[in-house]
C-alpha positions as a LaTeX table, in Angstrom:
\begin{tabular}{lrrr}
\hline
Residue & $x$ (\AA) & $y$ (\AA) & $z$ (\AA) \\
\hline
Unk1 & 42.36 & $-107.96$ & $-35.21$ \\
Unk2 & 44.46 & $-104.59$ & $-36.12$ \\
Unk3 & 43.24 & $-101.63$ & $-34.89$ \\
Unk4 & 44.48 & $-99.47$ & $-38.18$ \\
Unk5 & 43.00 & $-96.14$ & $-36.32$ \\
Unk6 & 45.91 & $-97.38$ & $-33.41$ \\
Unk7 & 48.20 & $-98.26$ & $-36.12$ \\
Unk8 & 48.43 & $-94.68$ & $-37.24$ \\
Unk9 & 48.52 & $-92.81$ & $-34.74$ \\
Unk10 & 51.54 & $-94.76$ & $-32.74$ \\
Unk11 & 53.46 & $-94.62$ & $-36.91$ \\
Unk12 & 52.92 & $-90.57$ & $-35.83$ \\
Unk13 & 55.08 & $-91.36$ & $-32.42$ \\
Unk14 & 57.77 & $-92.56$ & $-34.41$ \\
Unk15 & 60.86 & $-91.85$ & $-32.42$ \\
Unk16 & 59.88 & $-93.80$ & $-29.35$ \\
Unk17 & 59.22 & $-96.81$ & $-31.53$ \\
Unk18 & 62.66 & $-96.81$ & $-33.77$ \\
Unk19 & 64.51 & $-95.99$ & $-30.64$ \\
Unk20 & 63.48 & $-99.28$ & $-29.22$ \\
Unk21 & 63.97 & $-101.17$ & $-32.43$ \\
Unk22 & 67.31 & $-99.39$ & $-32.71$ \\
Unk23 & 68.14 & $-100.58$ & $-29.21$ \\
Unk24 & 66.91 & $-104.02$ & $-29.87$ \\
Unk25 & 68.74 & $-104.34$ & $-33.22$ \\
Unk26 & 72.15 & $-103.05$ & $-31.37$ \\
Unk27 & 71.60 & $-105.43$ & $-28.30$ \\
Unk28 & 70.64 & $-108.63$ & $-30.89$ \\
Unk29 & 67.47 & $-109.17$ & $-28.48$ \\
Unk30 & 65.05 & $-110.25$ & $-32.32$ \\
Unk31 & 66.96 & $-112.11$ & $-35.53$ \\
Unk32 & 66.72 & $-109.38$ & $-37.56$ \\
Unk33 & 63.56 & $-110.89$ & $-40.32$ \\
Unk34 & 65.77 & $-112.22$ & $-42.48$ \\
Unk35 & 67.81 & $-109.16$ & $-43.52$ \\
Unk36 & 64.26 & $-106.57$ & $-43.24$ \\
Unk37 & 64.92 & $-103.39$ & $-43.59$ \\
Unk38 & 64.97 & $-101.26$ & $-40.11$ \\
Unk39 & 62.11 & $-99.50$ & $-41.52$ \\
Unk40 & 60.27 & $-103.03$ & $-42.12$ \\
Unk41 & 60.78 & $-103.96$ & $-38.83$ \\
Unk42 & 59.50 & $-100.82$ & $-37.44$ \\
Unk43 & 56.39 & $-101.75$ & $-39.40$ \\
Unk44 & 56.14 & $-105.02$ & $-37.80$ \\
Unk45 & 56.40 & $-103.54$ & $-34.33$ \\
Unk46 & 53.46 & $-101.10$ & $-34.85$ \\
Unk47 & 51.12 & $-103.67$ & $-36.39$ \\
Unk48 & 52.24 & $-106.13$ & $-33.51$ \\
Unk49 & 51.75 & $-103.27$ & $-30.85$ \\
Unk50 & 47.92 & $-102.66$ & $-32.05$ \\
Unk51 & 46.42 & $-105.17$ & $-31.66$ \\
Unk52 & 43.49 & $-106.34$ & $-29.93$ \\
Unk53 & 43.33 & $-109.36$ & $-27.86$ \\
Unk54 & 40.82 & $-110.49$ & $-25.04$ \\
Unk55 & 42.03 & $-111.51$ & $-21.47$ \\
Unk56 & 41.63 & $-115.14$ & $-22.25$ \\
Unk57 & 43.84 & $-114.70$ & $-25.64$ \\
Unk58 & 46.50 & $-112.95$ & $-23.21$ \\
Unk59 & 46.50 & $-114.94$ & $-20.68$ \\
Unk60 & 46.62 & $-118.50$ & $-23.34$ \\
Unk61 & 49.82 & $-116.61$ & $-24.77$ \\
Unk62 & 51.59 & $-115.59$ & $-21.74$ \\
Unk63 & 51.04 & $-119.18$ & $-20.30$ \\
Unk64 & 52.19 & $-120.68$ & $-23.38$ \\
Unk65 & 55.58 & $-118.57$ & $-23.65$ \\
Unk66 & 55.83 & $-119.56$ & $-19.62$ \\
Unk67 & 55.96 & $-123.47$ & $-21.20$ \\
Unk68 & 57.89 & $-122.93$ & $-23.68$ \\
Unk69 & 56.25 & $-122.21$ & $-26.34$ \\
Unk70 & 54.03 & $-125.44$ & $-25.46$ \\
Unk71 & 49.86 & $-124.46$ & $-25.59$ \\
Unk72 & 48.71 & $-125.60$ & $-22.08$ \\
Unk73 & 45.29 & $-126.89$ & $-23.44$ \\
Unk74 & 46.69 & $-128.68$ & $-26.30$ \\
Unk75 & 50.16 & $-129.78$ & $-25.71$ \\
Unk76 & 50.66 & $-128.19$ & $-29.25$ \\
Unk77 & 54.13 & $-126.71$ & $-29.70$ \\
Unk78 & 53.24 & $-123.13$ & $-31.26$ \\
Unk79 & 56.87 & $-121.57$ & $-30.77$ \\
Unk80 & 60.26 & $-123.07$ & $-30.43$ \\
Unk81 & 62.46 & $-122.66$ & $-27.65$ \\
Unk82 & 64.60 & $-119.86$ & $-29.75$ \\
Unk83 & 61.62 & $-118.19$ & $-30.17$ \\
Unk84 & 60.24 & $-118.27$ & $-26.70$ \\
Unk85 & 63.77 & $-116.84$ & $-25.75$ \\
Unk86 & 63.67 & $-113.71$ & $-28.29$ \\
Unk87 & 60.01 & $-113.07$ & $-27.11$ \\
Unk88 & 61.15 & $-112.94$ & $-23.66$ \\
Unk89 & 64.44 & $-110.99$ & $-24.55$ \\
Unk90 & 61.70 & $-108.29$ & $-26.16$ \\
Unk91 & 59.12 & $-108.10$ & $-23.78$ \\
Unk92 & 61.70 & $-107.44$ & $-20.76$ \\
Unk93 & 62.76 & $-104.15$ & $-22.97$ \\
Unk94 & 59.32 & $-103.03$ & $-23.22$ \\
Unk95 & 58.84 & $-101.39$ & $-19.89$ \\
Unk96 & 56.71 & $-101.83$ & $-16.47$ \\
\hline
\end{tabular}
């Protein structure tokens, strides 16, 4: 679920966010959507960055990027290996 109140008020702290995508762009840590605009990635990144998620749902996605992109319950591939890596490649820019 998107938090839209969330949404809008990290769009207001803009610089931080295009900084990052600026960086990550630059350092080739994401494919870049197909061509997107910078300004439709930044987009992506806010919607991505507010959402809501339970512990469960965090802890089912952080185990499944530790296997590869492999759901631990179902065996079900959900991401591939390229993706797992550019995740990973994201996440480590992110901070703490």
């Amino acid at each position: 679920m998107c938090h839209l109140g969330q949404m809008m008020q990290d769009k207001q702290a803009f610089t931080r966010g295009y900084d990052a995508v600026v960086a990550q762009s630059v350092h080739s840590a994401w494919d870049p959507l197909n061509n997107a605009s910078l300004n439709e990635c930044i987009d992506l990144m806010f919607r991505q960055s507010s959402l809501e998620v339970t512990l469960l749902g965090l802890g089912l996605s952080a185990a499944t990027l530790a296997n590869g992109g492999t759901h631990p319950w179902t065996s079900e591939s959900v991401f591939s290996t390229l993706t797992v890596q550019s995740m990973l490649k994201i996440m480590l820019t992110c901070g703490v």
